[in-house]
mmCIF file as Biopython writes it, N, C-alpha, C and O atoms, coordinates in Angstrom:
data_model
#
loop_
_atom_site.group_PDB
_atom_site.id
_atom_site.type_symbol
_atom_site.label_atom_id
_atom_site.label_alt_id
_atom_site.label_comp_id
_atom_site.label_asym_id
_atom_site.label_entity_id
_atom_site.label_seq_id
_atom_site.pdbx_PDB_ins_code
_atom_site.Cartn_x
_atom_site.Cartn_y
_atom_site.Cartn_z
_atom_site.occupancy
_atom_site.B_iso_or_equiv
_atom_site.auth_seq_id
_atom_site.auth_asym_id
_atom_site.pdbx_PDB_model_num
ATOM 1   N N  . UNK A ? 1  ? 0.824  -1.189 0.000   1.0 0.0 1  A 1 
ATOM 2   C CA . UNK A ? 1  ? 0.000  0.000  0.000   1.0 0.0 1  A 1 
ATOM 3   C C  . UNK A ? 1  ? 0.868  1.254  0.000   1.0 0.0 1  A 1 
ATOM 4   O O  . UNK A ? 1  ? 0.390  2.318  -0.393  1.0 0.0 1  A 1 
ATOM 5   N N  . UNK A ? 2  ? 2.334  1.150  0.497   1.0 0.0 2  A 1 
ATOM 6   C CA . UNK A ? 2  ? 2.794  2.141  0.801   1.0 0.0 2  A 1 
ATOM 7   C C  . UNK A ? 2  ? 3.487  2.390  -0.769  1.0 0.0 2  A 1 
ATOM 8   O O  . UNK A ? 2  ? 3.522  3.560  -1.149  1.0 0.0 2  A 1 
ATOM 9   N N  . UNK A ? 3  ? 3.857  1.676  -1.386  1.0 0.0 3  A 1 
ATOM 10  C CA . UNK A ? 3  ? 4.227  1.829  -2.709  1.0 0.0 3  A 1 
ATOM 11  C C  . UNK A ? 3  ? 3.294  2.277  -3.567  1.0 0.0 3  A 1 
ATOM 12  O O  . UNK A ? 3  ? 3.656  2.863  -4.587  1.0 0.0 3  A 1 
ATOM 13  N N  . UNK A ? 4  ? 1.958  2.073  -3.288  1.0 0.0 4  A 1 
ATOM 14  C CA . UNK A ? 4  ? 1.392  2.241  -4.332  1.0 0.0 4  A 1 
ATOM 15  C C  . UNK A ? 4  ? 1.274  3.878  -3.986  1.0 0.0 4  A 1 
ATOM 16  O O  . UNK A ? 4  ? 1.198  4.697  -4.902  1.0 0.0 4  A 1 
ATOM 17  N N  . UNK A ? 5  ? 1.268  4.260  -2.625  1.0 0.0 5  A 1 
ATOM 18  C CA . UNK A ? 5  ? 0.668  6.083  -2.240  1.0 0.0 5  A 1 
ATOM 19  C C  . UNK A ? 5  ? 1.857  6.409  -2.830  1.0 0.0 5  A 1 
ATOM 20  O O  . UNK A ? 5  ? 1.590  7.143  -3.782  1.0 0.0 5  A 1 
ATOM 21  N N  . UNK A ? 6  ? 3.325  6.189  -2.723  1.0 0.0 6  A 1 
ATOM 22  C CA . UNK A ? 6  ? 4.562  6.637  -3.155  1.0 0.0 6  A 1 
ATOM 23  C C  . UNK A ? 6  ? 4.373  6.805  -4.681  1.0 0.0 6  A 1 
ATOM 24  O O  . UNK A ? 6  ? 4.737  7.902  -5.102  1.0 0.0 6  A 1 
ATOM 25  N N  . UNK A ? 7  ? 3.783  5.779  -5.766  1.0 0.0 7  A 1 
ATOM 26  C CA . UNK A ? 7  ? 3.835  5.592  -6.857  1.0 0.0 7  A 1 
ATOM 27  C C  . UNK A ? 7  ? 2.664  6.979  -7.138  1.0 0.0 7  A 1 
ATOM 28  O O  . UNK A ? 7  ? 3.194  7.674  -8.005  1.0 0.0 7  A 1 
ATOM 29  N N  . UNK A ? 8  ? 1.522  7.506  -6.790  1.0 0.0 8  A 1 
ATOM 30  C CA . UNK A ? 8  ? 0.627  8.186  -7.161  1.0 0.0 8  A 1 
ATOM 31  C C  . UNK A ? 8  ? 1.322  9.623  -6.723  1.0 0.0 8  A 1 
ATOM 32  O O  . UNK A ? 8  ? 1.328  10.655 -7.395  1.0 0.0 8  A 1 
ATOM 33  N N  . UNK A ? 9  ? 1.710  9.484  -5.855  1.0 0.0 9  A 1 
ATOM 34  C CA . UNK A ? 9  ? 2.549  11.016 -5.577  1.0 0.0 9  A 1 
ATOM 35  C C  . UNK A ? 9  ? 3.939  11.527 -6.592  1.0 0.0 9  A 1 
ATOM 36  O O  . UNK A ? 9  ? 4.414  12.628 -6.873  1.0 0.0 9  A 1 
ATOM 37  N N  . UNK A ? 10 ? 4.232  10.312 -6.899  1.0 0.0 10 A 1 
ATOM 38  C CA . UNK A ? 10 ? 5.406  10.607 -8.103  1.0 0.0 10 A 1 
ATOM 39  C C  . UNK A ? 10 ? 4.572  11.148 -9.374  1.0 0.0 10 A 1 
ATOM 40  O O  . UNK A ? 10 ? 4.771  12.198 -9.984  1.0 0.0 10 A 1 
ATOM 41  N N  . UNK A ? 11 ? 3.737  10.316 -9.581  1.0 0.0 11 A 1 
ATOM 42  C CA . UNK A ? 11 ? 3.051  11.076 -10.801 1.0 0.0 11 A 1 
ATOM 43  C C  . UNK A ? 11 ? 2.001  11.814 -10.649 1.0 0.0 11 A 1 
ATOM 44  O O  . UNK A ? 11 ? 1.164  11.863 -11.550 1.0 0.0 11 A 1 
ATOM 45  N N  . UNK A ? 12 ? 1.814  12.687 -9.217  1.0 0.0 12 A 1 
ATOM 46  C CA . UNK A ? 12 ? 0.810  13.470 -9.011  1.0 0.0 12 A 1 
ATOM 47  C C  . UNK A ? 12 ? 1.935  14.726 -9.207  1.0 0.0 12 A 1 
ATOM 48  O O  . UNK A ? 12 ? 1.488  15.798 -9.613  1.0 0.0 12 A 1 
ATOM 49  N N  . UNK A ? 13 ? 3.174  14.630 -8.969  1.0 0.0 13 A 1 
ATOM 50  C CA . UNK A ? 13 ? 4.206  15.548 -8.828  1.0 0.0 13 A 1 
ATOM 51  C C  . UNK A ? 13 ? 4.889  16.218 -9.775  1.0 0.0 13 A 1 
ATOM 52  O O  . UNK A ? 13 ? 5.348  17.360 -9.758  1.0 0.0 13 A 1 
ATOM 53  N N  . UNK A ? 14 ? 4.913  15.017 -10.966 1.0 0.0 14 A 1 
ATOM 54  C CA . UNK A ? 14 ? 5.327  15.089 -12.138 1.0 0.0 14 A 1 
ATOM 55  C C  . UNK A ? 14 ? 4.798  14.823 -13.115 1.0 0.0 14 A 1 
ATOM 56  O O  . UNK A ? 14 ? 5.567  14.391 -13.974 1.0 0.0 14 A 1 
ATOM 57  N N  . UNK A ? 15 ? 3.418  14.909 -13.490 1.0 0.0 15 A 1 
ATOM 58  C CA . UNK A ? 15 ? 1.996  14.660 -14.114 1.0 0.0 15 A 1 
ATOM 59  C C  . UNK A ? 15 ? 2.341  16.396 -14.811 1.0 0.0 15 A 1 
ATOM 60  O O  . UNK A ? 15 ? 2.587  16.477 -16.014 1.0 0.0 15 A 1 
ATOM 61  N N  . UNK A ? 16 ? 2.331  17.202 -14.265 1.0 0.0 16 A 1 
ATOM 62  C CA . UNK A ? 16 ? 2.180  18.497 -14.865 1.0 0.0 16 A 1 
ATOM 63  C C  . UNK A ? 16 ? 3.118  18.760 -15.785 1.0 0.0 16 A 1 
ATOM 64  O O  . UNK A ? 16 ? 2.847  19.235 -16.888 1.0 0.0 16 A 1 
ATOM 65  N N  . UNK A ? 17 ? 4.529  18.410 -15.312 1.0 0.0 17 A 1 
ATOM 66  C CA . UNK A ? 17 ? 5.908  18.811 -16.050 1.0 0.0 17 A 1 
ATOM 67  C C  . UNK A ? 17 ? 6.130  18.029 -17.085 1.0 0.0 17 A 1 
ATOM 68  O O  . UNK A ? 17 ? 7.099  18.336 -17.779 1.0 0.0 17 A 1 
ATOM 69  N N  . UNK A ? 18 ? 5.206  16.651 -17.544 1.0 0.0 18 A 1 
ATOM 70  C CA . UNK A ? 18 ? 5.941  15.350 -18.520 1.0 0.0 18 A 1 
ATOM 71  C C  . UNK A ? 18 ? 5.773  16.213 -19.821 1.0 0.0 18 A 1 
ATOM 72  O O  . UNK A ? 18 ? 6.621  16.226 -20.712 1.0 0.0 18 A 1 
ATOM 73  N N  . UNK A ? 19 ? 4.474  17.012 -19.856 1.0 0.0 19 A 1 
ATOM 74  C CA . UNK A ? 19 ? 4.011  17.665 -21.205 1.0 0.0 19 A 1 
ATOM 75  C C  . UNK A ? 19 ? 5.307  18.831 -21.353 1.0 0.0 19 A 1 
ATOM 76  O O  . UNK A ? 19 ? 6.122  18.898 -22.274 1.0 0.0 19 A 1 
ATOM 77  N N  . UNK A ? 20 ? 5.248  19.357 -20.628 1.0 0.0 20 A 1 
ATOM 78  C CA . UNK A ? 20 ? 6.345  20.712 -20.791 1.0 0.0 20 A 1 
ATOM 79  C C  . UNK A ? 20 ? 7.273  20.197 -21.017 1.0 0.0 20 A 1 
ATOM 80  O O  . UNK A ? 20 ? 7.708  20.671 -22.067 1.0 0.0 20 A 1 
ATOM 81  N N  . UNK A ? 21 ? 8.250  19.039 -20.444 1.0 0.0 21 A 1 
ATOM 82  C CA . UNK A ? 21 ? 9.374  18.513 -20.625 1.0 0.0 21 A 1 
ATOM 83  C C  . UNK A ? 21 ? 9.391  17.435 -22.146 1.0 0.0 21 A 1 
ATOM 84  O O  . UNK A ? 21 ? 10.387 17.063 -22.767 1.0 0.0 21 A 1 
ATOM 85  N N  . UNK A ? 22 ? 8.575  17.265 -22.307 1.0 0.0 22 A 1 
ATOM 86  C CA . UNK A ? 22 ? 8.426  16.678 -23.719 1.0 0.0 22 A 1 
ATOM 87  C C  . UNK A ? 22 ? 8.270  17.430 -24.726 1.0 0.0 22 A 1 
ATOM 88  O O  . UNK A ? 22 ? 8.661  16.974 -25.801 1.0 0.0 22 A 1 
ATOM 89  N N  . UNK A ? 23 ? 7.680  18.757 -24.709 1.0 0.0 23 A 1 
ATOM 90  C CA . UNK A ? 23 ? 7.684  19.447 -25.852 1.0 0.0 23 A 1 
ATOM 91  C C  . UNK A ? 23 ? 8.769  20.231 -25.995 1.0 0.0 23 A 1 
ATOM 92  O O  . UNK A ? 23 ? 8.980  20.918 -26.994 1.0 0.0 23 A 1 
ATOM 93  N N  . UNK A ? 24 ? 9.543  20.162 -24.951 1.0 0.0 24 A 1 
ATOM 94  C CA . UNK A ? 24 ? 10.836 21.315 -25.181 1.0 0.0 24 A 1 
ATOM 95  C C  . UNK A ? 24 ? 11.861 20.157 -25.526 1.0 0.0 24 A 1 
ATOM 96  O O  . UNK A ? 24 ? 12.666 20.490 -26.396 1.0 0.0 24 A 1 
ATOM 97  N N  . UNK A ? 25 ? 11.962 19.289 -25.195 1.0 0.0 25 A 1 
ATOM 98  C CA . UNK A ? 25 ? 13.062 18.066 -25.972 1.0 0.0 25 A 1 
ATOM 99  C C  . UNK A ? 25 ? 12.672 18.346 -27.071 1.0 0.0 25 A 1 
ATOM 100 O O  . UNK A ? 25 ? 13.395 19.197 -27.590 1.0 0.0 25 A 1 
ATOM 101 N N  . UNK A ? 26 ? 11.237 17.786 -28.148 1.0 0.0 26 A 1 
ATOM 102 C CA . UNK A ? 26 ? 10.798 17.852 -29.213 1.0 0.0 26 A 1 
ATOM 103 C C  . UNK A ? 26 ? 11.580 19.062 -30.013 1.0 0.0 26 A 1 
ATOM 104 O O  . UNK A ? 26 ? 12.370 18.929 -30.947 1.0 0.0 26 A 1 
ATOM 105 N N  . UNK A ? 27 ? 11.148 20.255 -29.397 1.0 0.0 27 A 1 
ATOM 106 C CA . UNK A ? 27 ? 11.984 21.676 -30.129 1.0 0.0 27 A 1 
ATOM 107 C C  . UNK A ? 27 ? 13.638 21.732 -30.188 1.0 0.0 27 A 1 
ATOM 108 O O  . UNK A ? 27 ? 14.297 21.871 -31.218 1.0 0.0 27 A 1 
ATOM 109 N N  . UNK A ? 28 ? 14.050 21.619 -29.117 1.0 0.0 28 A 1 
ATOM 110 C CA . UNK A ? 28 ? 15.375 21.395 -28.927 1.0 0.0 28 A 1 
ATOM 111 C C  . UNK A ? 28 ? 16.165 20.318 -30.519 1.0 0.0 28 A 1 
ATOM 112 O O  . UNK A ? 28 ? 16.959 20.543 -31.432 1.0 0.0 28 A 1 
ATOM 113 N N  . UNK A ? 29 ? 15.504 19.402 -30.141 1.0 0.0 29 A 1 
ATOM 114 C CA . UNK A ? 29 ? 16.377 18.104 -30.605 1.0 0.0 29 A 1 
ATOM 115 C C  . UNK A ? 29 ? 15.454 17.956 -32.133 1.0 0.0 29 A 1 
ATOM 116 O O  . UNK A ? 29 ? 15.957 17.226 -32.987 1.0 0.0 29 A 1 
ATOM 117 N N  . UNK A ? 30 ? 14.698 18.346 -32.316 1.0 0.0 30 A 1 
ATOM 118 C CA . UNK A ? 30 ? 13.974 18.177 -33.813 1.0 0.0 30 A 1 
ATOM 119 C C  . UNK A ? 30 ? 13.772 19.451 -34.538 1.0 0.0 30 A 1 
ATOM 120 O O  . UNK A ? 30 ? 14.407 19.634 -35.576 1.0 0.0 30 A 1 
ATOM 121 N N  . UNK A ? 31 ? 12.694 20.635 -33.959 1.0 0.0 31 A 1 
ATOM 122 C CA . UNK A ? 31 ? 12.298 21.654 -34.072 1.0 0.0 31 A 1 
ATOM 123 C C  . UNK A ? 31 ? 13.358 22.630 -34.942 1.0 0.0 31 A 1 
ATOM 124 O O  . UNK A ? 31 ? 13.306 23.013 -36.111 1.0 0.0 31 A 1 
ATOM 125 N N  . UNK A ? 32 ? 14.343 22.870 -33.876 1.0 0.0 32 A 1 
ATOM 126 C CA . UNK A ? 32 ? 14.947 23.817 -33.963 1.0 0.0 32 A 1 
ATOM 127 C C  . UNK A ? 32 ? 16.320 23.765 -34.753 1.0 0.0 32 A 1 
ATOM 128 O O  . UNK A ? 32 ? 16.805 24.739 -35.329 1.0 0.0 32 A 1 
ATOM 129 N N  . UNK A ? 33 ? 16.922 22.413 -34.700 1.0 0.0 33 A 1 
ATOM 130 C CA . UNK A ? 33 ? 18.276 22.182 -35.769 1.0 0.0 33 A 1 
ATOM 131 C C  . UNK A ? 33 ? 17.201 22.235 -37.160 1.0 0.0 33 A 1 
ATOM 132 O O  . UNK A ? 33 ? 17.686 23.073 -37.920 1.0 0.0 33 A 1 
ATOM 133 N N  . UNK A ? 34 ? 15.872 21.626 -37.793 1.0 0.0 34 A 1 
ATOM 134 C CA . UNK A ? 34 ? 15.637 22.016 -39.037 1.0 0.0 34 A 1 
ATOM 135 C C  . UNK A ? 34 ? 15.176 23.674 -38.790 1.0 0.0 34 A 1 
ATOM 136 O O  . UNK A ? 34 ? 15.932 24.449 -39.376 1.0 0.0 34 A 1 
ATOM 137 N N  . UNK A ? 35 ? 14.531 24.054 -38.344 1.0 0.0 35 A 1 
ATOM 138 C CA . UNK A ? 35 ? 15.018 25.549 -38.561 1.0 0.0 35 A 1 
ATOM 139 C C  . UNK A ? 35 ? 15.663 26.264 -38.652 1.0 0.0 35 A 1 
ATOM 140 O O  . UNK A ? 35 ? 15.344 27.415 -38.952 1.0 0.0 35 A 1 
ATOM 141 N N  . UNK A ? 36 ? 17.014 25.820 -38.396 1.0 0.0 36 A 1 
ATOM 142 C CA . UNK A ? 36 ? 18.294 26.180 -38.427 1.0 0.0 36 A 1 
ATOM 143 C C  . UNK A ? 36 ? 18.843 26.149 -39.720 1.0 0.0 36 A 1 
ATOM 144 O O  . UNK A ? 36 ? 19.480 27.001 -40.339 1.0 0.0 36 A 1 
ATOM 145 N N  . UNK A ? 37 ? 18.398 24.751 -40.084 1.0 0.0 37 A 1 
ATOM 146 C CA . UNK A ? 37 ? 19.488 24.242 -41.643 1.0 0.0 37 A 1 
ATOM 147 C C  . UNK A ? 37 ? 18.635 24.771 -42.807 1.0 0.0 37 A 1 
ATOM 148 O O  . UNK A ? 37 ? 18.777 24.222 -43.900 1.0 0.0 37 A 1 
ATOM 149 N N  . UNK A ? 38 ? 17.671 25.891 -42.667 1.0 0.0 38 A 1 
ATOM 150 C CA . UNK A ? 38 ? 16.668 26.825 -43.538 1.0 0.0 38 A 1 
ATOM 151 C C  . UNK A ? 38 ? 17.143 28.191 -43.543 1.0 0.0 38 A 1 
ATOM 152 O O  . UNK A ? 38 ? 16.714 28.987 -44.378 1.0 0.0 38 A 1 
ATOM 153 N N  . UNK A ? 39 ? 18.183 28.593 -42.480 1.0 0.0 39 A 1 
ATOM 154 C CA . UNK A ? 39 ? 18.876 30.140 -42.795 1.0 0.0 39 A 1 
ATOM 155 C C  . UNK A ? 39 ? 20.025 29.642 -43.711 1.0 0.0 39 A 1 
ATOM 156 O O  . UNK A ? 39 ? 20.637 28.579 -43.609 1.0 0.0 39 A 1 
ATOM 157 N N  . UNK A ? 40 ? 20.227 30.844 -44.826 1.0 0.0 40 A 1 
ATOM 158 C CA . UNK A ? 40 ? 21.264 30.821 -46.089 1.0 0.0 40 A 1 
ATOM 159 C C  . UNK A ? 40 ? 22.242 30.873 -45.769 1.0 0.0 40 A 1 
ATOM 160 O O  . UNK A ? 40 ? 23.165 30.514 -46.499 1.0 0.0 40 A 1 
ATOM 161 N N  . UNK A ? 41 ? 22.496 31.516 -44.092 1.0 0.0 41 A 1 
ATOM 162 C CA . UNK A ? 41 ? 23.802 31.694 -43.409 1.0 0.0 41 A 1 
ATOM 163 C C  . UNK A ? 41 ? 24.276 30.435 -42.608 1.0 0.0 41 A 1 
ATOM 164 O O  . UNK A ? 41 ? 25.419 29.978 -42.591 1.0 0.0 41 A 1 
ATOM 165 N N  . UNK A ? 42 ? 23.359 30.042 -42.059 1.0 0.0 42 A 1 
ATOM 166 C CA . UNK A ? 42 ? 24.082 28.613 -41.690 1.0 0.0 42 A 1 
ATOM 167 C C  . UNK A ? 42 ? 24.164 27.325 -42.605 1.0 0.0 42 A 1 
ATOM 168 O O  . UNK A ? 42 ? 24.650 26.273 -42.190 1.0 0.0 42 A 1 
ATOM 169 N N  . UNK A ? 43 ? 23.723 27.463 -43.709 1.0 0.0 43 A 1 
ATOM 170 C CA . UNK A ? 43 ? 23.641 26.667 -44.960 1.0 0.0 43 A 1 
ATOM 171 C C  . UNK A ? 43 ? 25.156 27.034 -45.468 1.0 0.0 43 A 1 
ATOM 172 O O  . UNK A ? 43 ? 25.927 26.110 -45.728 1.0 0.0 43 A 1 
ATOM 173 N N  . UNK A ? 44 ? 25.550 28.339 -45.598 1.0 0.0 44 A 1 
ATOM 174 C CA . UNK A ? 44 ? 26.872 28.588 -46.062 1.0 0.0 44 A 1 
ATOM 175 C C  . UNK A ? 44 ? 27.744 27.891 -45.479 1.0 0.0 44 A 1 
ATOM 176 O O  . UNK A ? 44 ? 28.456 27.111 -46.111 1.0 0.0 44 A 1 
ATOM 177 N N  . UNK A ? 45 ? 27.847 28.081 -43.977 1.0 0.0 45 A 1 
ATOM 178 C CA . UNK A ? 45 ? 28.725 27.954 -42.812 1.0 0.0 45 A 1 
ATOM 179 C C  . UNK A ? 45 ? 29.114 25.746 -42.927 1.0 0.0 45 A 1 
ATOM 180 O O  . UNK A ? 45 ? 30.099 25.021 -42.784 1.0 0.0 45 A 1 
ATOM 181 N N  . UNK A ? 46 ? 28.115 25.620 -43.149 1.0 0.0 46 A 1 
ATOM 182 C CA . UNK A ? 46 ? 28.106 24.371 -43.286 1.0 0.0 46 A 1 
ATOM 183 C C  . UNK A ? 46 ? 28.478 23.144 -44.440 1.0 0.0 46 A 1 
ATOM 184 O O  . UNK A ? 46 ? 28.710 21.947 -44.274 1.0 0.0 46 A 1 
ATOM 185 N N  . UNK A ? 47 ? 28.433 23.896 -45.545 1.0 0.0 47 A 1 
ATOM 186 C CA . UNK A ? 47 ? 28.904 23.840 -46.718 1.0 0.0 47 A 1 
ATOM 187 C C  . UNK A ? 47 ? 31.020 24.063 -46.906 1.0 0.0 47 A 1 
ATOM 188 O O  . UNK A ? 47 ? 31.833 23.324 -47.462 1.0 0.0 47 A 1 
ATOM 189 N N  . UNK A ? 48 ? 31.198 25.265 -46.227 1.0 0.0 48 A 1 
ATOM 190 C CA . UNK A ? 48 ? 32.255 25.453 -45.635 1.0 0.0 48 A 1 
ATOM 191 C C  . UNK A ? 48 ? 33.040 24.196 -45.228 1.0 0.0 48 A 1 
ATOM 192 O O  . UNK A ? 48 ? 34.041 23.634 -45.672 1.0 0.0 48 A 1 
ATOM 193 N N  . UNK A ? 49 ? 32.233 23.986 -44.259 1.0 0.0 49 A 1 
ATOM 194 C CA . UNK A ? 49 ? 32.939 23.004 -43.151 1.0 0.0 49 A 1 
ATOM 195 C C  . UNK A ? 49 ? 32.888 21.393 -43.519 1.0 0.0 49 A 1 
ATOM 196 O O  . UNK A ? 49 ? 33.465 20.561 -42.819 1.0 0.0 49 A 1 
ATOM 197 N N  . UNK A ? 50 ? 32.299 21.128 -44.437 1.0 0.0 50 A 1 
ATOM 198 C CA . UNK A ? 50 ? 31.813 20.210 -45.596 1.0 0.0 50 A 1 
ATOM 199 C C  . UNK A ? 50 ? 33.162 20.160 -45.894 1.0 0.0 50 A 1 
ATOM 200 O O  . UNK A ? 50 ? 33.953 19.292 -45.524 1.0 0.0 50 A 1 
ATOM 201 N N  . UNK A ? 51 ? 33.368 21.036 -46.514 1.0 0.0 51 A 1 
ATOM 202 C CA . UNK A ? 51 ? 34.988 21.310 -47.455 1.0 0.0 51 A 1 
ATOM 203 C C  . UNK A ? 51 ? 35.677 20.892 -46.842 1.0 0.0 51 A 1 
ATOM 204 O O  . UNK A ? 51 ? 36.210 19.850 -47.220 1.0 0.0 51 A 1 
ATOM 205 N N  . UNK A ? 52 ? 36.017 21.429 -45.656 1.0 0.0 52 A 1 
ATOM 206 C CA . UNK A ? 52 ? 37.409 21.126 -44.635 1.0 0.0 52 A 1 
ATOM 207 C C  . UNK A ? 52 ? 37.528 19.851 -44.040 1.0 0.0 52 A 1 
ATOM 208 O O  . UNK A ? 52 ? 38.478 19.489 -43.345 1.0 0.0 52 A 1 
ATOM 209 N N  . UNK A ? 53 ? 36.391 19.084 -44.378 1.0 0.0 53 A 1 
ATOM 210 C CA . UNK A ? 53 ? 36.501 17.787 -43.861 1.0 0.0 53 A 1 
ATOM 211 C C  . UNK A ? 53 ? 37.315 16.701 -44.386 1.0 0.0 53 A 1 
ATOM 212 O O  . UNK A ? 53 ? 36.543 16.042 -45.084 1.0 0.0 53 A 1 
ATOM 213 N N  . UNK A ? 54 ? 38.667 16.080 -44.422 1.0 0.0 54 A 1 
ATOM 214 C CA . UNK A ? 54 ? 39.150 15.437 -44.830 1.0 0.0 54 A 1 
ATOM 215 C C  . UNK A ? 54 ? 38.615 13.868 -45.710 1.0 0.0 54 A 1 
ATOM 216 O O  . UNK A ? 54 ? 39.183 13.296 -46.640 1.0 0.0 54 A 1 
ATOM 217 N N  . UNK A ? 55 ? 37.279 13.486 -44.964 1.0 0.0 55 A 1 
ATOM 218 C CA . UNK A ? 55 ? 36.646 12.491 -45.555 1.0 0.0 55 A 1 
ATOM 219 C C  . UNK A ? 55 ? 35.498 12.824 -46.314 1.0 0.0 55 A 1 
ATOM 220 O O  . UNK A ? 55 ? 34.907 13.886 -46.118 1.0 0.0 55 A 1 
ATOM 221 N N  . UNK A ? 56 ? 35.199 12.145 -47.017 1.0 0.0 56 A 1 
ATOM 222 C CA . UNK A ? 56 ? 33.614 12.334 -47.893 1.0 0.0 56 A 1 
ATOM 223 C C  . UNK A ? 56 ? 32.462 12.093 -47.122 1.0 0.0 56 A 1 
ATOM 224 O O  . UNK A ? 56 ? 32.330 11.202 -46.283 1.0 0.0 56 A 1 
ATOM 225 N N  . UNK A ? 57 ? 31.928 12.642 -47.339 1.0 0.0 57 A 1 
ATOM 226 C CA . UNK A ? 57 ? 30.278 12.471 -46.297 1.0 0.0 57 A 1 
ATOM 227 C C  . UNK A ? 57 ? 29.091 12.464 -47.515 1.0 0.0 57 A 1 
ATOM 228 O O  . UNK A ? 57 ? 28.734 13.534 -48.007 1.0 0.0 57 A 1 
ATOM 229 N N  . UNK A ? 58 ? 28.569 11.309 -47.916 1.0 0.0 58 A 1 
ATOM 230 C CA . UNK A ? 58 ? 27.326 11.106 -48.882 1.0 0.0 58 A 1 
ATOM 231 C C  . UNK A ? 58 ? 26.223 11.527 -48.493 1.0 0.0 58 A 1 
ATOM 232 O O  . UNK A ? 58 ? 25.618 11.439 -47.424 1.0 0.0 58 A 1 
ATOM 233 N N  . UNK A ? 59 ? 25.881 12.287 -50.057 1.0 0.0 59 A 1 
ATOM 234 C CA . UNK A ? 59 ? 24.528 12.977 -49.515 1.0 0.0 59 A 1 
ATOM 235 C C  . UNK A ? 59 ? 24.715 14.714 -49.281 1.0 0.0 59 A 1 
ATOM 236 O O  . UNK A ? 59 ? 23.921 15.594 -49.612 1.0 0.0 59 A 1 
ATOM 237 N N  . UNK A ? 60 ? 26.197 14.872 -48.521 1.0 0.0 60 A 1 
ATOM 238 C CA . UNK A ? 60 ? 26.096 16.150 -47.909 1.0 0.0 60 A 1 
ATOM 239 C C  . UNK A ? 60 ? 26.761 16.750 -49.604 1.0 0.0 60 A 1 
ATOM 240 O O  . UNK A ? 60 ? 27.035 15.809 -50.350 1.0 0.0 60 A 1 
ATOM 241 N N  . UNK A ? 61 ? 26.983 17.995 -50.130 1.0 0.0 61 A 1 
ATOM 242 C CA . UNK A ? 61 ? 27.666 19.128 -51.316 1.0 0.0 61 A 1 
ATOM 243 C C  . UNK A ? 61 ? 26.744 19.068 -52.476 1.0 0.0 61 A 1 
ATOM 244 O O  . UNK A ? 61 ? 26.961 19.757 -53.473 1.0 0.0 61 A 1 
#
């Protein structure tokens, strides 16, 4: 019984934050690098660094 009050208070605690903490991973880690690789300036920058890379990378020039 005592596990189970422990188990409902964990997710009475952290029930609010799973949504907030999931949508800001989402932006972070998906969102926001393709919005990124859509400015002409970091498209340059990257193209650049493409170059300087000693090995071939398929797909990327």
């Amino acid at each position: 019984m005592t596990e189970e009050k422990e188990q409902k208070g964990f997710l009475k605690k952290f029930g609010k934050w799973a949504p907030i903490i999931g949508v800001a991973w989402i932006v972070l880690n998906i969102v926001l690098p393709l919005a990124l690789l859509r400015i002409p300036a970091v498209q340059k920058v990257l193209v650049v660094l493409e170059n300087k890379l000693p090995f071939d990378l398929p797909g990327i020039g």
